[in-house]
C-alpha positions as CSV (number, residue, x, y, z in Angstrom):
1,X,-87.9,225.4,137.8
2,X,-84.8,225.0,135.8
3,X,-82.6,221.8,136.5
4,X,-79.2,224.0,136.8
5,X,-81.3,226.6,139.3
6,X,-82.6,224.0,141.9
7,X,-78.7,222.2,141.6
8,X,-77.6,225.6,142.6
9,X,-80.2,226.2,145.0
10,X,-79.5,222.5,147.0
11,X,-75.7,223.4,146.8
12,X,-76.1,226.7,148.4
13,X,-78.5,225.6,151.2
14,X,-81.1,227.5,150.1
15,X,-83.1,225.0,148.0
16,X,-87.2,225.0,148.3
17,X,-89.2,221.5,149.4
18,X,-88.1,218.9,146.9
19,X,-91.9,216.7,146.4
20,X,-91.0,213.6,144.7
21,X,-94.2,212.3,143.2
22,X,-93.1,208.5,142.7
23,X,-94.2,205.3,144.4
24,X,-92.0,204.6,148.0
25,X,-90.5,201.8,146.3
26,X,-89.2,204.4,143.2
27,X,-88.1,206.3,145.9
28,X,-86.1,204.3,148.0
29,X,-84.2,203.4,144.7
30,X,-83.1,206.7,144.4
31,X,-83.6,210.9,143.6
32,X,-83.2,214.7,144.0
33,X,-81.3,215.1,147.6
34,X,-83.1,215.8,149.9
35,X,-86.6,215.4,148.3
36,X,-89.8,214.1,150.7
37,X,-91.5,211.4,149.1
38,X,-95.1,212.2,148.8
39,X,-97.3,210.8,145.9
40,X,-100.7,212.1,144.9
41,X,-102.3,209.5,146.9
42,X,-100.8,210.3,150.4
43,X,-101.3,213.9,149.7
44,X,-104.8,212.9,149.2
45,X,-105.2,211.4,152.3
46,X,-103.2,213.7,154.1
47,X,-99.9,211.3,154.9
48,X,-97.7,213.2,153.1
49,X,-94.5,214.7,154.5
50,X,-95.6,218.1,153.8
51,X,-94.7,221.7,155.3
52,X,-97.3,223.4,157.7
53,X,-96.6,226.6,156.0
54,X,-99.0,226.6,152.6
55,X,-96.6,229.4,150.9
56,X,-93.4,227.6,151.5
57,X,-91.9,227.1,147.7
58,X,-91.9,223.9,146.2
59,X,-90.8,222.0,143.4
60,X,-92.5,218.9,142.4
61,X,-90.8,216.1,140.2
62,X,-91.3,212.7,138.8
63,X,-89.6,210.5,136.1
64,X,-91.6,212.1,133.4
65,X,-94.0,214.7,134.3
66,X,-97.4,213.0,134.6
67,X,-97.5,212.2,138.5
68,X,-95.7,215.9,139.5
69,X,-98.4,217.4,137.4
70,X,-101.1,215.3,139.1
71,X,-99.4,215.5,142.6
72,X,-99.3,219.6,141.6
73,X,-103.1,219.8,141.4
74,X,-103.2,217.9,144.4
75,X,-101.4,220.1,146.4
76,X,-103.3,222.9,145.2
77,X,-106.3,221.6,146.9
78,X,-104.5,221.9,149.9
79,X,-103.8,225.1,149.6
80,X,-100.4,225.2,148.9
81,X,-100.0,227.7,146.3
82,X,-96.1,228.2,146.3
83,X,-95.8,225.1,143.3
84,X,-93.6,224.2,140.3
85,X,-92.4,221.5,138.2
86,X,-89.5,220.7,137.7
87,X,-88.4,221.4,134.2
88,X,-87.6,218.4,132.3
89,X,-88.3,215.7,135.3
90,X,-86.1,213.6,136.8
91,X,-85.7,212.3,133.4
92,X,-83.4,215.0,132.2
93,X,-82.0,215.4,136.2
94,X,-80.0,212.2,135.4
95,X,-79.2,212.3,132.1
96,X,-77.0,215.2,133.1
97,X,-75.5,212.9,135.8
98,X,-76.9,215.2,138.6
99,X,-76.8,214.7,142.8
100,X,-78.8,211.2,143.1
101,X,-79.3,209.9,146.4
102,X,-80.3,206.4,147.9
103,X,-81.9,205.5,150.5
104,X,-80.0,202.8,152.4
């Protein structure tokens, strides 16, 4: 999903299950509003934050890409099927100086 389409999508209310890929501690420090934290591992061994409904739509991010994709393959195997990343990571989402939120 396009950075400027999930922005518009938060602002309006209407935005689809934010997965943040990262450690806790990354977390905590900071990202997308409103995202659930839920790395490959706690997917894995089913901890995660996750929707009951397997078609909800989500978008899965991390700093860089290589955890959302991993964390995307491990939601597959869950059976979600409703999954995307987020185009250009979290990288990008704050170069542009985008909603960031901390956990207090």
């Amino acid at each position: 999903m396009k950075r400027p389409e999930l922005l518009k999508r938060i602002q309006s209310n209407n935005a689809p299950v934010v997965v943040d890929a990262r450690s806790p501690i990354e977390f905590k420090r900071g990202h997308i509003p409103g995202a659930v934290n839920a790395p490959f591992w706690k997917i894995l061994f089913n901890a995660a934050p996750l929707p009951d409904d397997r078609n909800r739509e989500m978008v899965v991010a991390c700093m860089h890409g290589q955890r959302a994709w991993l964390t995307s393959k491990a939601l597959a195997l869950r059976g979600y099927r409703n999954t995307t990343l987020l185009d250009g990571h979290m990288q990008e989402w704050l170069k542009e100086g985008l909603p960031w939120e901390k956990e207090a």
